[in-house]
C-alpha positions as a Markdown table, in Angstrom:
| # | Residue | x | y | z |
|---|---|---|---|---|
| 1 | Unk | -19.0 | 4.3 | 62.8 |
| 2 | Unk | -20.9 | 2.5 | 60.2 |
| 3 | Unk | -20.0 | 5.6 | 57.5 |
| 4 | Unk | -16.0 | 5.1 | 58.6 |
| 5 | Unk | -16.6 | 1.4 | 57.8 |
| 6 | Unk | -18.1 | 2.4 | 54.2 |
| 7 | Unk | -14.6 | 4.6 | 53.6 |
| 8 | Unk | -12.4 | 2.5 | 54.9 |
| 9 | Unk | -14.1 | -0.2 | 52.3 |
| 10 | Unk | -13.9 | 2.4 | 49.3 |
| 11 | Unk | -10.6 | 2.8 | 50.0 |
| 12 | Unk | -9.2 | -0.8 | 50.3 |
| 13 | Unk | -10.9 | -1.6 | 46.8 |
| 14 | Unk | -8.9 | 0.2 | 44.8 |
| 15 | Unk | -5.6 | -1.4 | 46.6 |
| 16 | Unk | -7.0 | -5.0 | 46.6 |
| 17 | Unk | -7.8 | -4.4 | 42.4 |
| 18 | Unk | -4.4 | -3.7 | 42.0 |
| 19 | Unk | -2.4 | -6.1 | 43.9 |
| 20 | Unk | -4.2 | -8.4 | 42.3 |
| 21 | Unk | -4.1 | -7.0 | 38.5 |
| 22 | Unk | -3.1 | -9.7 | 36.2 |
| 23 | Unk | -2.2 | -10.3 | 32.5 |
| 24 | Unk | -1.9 | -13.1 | 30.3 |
| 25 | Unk | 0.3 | -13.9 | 27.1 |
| 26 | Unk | -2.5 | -13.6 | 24.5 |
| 27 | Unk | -3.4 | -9.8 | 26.1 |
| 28 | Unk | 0.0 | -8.9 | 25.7 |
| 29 | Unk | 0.0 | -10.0 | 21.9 |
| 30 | Unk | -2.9 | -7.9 | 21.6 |
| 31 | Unk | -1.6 | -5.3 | 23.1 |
| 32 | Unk | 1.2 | -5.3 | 21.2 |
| 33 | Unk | -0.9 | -5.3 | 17.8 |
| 34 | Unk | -2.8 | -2.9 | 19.1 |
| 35 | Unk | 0.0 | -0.1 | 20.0 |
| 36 | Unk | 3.6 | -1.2 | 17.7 |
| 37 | Unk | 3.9 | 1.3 | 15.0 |
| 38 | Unk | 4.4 | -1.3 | 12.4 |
| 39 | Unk | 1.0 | -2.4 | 13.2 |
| 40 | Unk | -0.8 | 0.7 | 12.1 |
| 41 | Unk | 0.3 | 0.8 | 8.3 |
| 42 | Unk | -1.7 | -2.0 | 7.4 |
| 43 | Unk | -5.0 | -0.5 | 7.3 |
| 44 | Unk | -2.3 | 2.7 | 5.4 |
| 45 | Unk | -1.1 | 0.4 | 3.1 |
| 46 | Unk | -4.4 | -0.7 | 2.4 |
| 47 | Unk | -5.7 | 3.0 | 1.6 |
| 48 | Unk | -2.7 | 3.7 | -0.5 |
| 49 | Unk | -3.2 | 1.0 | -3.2 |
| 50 | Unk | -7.0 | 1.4 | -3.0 |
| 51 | Unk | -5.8 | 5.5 | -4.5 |
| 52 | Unk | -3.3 | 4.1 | -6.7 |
| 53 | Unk | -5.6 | 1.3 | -8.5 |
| 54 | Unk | -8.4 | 4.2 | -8.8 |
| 55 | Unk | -6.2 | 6.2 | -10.5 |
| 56 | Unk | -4.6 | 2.9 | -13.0 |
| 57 | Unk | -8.6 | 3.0 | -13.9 |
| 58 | Unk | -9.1 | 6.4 | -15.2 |
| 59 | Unk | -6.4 | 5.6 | -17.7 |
| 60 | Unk | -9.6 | 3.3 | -19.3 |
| 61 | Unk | -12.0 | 6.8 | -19.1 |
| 62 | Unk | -12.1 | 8.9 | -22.1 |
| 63 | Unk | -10.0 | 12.2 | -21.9 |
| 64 | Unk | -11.4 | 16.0 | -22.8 |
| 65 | Unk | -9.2 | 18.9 | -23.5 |
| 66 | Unk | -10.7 | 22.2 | -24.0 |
| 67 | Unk | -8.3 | 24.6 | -25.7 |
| 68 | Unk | -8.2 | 28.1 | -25.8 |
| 69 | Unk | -6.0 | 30.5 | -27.7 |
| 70 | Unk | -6.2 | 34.6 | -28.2 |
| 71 | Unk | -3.4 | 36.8 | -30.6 |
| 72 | Unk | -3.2 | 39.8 | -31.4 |
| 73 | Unk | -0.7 | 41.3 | -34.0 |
| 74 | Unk | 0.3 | 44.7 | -34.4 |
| 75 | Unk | 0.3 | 44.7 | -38.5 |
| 76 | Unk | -1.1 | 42.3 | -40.5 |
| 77 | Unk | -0.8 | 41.6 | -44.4 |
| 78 | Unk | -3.0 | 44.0 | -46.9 |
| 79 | Unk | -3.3 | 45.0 | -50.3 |
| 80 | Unk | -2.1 | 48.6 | -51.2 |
| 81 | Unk | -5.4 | 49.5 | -52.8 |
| 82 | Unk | -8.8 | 48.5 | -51.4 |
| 83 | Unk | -11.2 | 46.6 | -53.3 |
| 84 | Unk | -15.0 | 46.2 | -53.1 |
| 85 | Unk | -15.8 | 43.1 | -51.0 |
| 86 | Unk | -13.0 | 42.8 | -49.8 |
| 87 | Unk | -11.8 | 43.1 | -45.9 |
| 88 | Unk | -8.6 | 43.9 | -44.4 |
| 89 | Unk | -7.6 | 40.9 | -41.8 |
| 90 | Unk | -8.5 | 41.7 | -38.1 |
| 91 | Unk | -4.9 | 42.3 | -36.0 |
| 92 | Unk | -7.0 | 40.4 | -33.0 |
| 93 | Unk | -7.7 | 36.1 | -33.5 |
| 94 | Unk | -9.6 | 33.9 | -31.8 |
| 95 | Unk | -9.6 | 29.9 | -31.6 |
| 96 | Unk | -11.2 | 27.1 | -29.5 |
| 97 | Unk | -10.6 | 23.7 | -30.0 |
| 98 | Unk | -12.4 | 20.6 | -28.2 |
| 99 | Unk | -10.0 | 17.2 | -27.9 |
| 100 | Unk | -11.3 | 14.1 | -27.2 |
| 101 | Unk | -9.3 | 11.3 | -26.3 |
| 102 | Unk | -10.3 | 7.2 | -25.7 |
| 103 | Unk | -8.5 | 4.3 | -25.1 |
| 104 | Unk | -9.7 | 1.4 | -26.9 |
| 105 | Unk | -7.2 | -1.5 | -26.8 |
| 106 | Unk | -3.5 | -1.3 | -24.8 |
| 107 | Unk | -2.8 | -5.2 | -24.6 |
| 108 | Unk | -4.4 | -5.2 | -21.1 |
| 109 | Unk | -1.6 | -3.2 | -19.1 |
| 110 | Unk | -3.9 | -1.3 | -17.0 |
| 111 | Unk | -5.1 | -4.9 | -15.0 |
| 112 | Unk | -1.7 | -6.5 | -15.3 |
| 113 | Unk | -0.5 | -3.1 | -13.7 |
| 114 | Unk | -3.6 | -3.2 | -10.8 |
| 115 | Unk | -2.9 | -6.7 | -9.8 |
| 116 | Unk | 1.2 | -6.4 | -9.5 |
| 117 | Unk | -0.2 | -3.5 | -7.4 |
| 118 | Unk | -2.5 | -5.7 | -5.2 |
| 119 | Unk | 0.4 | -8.1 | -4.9 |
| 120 | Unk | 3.1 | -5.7 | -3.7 |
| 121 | Unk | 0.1 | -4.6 | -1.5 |
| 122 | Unk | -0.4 | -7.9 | 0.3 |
| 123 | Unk | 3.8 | -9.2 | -0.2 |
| 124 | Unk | 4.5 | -5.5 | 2.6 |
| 125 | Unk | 1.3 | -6.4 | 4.4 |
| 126 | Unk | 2.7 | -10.1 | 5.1 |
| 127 | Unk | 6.5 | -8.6 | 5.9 |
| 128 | Unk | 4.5 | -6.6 | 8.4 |
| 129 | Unk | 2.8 | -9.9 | 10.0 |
| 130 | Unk | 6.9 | -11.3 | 10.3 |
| 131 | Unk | 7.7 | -8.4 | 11.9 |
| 132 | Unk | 5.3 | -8.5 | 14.4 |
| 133 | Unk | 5.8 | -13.1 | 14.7 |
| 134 | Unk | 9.3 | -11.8 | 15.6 |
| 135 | Unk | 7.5 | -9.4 | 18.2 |
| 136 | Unk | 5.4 | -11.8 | 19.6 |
| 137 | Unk | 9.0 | -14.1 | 19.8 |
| 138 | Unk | 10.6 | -11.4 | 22.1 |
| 139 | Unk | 7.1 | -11.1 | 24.1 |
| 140 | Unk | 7.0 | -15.3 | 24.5 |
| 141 | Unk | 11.2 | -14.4 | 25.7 |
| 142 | Unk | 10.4 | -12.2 | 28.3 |
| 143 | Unk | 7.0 | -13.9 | 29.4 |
| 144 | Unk | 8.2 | -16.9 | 30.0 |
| 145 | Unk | 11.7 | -16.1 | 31.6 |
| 146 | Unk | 9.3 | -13.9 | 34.0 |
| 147 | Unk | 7.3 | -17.4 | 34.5 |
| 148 | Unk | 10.5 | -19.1 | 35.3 |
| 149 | Unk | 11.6 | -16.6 | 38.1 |
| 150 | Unk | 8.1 | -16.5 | 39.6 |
| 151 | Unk | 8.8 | -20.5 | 40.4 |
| 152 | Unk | 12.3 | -19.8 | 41.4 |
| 153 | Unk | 10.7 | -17.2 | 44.0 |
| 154 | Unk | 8.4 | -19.7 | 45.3 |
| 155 | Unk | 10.7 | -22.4 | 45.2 |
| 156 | Unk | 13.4 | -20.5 | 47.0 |
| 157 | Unk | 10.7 | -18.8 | 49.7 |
| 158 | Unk | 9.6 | -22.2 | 50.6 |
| 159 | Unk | 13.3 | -23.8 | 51.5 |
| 160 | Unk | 13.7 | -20.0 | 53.3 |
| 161 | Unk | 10.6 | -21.0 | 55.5 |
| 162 | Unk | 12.0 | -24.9 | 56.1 |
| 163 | Unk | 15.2 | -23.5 | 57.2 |
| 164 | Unk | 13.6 | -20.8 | 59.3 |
| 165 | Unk | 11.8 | -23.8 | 61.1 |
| 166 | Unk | 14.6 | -25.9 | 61.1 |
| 167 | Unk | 17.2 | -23.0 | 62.8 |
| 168 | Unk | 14.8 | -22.6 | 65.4 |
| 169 | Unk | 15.2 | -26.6 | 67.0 |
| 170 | Unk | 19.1 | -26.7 | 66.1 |
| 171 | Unk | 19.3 | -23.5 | 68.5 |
| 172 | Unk | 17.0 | -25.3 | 70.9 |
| 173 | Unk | 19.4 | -28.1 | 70.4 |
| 174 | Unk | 22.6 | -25.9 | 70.6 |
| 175 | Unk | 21.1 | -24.6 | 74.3 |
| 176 | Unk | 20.7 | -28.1 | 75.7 |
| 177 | Unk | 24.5 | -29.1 | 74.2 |
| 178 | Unk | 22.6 | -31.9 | 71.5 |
| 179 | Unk | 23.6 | -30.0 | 68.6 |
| 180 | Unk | 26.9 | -27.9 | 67.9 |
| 181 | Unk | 27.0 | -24.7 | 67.3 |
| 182 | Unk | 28.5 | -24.8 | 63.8 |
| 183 | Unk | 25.5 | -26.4 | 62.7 |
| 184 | Unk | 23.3 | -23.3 | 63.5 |
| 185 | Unk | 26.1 | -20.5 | 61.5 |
| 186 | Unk | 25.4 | -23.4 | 58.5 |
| 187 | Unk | 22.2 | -22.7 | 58.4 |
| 188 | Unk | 22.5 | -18.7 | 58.7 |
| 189 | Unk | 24.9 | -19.0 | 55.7 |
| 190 | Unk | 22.4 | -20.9 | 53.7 |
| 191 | Unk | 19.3 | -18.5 | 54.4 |
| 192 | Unk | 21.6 | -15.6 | 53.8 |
| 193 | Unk | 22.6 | -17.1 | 50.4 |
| 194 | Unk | 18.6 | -18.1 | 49.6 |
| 195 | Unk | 18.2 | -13.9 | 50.5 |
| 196 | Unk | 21.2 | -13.0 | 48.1 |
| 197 | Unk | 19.4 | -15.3 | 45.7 |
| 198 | Unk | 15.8 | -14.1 | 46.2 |
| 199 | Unk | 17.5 | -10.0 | 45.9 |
| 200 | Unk | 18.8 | -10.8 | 42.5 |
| 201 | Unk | 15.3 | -12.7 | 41.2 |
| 202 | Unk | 13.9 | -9.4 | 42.3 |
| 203 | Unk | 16.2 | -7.0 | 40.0 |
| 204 | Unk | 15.6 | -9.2 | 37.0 |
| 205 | Unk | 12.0 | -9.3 | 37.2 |
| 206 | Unk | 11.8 | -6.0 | 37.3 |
| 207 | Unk | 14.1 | -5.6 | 34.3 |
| 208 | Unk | 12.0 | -8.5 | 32.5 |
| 209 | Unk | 9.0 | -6.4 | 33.4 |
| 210 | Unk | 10.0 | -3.4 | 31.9 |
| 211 | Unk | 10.8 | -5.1 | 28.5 |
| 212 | Unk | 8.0 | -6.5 | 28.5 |
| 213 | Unk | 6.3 | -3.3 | 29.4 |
| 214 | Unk | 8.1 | -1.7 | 26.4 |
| 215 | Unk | 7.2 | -4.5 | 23.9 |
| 216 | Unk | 3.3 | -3.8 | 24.9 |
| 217 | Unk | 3.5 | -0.1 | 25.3 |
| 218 | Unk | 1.9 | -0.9 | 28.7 |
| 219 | Unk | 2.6 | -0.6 | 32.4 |
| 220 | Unk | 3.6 | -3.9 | 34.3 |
| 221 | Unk | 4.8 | -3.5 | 37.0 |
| 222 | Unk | 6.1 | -5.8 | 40.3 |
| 223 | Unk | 2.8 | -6.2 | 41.2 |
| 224 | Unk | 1.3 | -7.9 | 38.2 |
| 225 | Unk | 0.6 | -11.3 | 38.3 |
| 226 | Unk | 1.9 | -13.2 | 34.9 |
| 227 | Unk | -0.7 | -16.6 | 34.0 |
| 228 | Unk | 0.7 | -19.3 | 33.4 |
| 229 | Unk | -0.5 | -20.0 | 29.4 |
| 230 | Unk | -2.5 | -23.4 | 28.6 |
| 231 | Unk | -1.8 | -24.9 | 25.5 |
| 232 | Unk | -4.1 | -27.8 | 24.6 |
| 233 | Unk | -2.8 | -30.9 | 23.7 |
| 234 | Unk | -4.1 | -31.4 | 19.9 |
| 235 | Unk | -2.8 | -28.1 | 19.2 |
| 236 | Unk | -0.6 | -28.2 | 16.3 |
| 237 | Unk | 2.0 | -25.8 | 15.1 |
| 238 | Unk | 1.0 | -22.8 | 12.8 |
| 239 | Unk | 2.6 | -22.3 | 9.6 |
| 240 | Unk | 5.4 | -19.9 | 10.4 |
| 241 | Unk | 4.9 | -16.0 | 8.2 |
| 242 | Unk | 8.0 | -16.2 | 6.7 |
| 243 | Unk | 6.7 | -19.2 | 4.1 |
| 244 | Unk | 3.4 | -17.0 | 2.9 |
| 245 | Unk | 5.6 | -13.9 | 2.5 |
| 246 | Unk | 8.2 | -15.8 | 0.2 |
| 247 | Unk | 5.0 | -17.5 | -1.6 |
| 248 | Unk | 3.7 | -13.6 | -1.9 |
| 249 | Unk | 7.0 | -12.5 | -2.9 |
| 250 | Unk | 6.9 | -15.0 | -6.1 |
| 251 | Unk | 3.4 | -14.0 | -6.7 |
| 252 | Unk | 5.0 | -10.5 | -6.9 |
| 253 | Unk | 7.8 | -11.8 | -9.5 |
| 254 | Unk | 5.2 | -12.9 | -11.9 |
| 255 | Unk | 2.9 | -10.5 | -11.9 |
| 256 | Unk | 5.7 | -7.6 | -12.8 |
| 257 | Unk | 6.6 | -10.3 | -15.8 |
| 258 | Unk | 3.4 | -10.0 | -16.9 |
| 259 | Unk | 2.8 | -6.3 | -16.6 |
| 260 | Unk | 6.4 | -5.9 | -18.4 |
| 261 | Unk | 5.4 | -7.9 | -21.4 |
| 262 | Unk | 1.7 | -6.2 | -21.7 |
| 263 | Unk | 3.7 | -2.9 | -21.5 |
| 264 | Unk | 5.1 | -4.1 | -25.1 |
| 265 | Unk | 1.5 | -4.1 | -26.6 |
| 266 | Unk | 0.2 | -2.0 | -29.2 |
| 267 | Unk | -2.0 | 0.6 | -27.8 |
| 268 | Unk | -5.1 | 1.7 | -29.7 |
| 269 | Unk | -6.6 | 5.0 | -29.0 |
| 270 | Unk | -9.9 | 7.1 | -30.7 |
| 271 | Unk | -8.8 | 10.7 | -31.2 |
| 272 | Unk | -11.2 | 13.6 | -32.0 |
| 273 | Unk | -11.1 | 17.0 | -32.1 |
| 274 | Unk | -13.7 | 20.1 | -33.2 |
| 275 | Unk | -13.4 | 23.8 | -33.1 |
């Protein structure tokens, strides 16, 4: 008996963790960091200008060419007549040459060219950050309109249960000829609309849920218990992304300005070559 208690237990658990699963707003922004697509290419965008400023800075290393060059000719120019100490010219030649390139001075285009990078860097990092305020718009949308139909439930279960109570003495009244019959079909209409009512909040839920399921890349189901958010009172509102990603994009303007008119410098390089 007392091993059939212990299953019965184990198996109860799992059912009573589930009906009562529940999820708040800020888990489903953080799921939704987490798991949108547009989320991952920040830490890509991030790699991609750290390879493209590495390679802006070998343009300040100094550059070595090592040339080599082999001919061979099938005749060759000769005098007709030999003379002592003198050699005919080999048909086969040989060369090897070592370049060796610096930059010394190119107006400063290399930095004005790694910061405009850095800048387009953080002006696609912030679009990113609006795309995902917009995302966390359509999450606060379908949150909150699942909020709103929870009450309604509740609301509309709780006149269900007063009318219940109250059917039950009108027909008690209707037996003993105090009440009409009418007023008893009233009532049946009403708590048949409250049903009709209560059918629909069900459907939308469920369609709210599985937008909001989408948006989070995670299950929700029927089941799920939504909390209702606190917002403290001193809270003020956040500077919306939109305002930092124009400021960035200016940044952005300027710095290409700059790295245009550095482009129009002189550039001053040390060449030399032995072989």
């Amino acid at each position: 008996m007392k091993n059939k208690l212990v299953l019965l237990v184990l198996f109860l658990i799992p059912l009573i963790a589930k009906a009562q699963q529940t999820v708040t707003l800020d888990e489903c922004y953080a799921l939704a960091n987490i798991n949108y697509p547009l989320a991952k290419q920040n830490s890509l965008l991030t790699q991609k200008t750290t390879y493209e400023i590495e390679g802006l800075n070998k343009g300040k290393l100094p550059k070595i060419d090592l040339n080599s060059q082999a001919t061979y000719q099938s005749d060759v120019i000769g005098l007709p007549t030999g003379l002592p100490g003198v050699s005919p010219l080999n048909k086969d030649q040989y060369r090897t040459s070592l370049e060796l390139n610096q930059l010394l001075y190119n107006g400063g285009a290399i930095d004005a060219s790694t910061k405009l990078k850095e800048a387009q860097t953080k002006t696609q990092q912030q679009q990113l950050v609006v795309n995902l305020y917009q995302l966390k718009s359509r999450i606060n949308q379908y949150y909150f309109s699942i909020l709103l139909l929870q009450e309604k439930k509740a609301l509309l279960v709780s006149k269900d249960e007063l009318l219940q109570s109250k059917v039950q003495e009108v027909k008690s009244g209707v037996k003993f000829g105090a009440i009409l019959p009418a007023s008893e079909l009233i009532l049946e209409a009403e708590i048949l609309k409250i049903n009709q009512q209560l059918t629909e909040i069900k459907f939308e839920k469920i369609k709210m849920l599985q937008n909001l399921s989408e948006l989070t890349f995670t299950k929700i189901d029927s089941e799920t218990v939504l909390v209702q958010p606190s917002f403290p009172s001193d809270s003020t509102e956040s500077v919306r992304p939109e305002i930092a990603f124009f400021d960035l994009q200016n940044k952005q303007i300027d710095f290409s300005k700059n790295t245009i008119s550095k482009s129009n410098f002189p550039k001053i390089n040390a060449f030399g070559q032995a072989g």
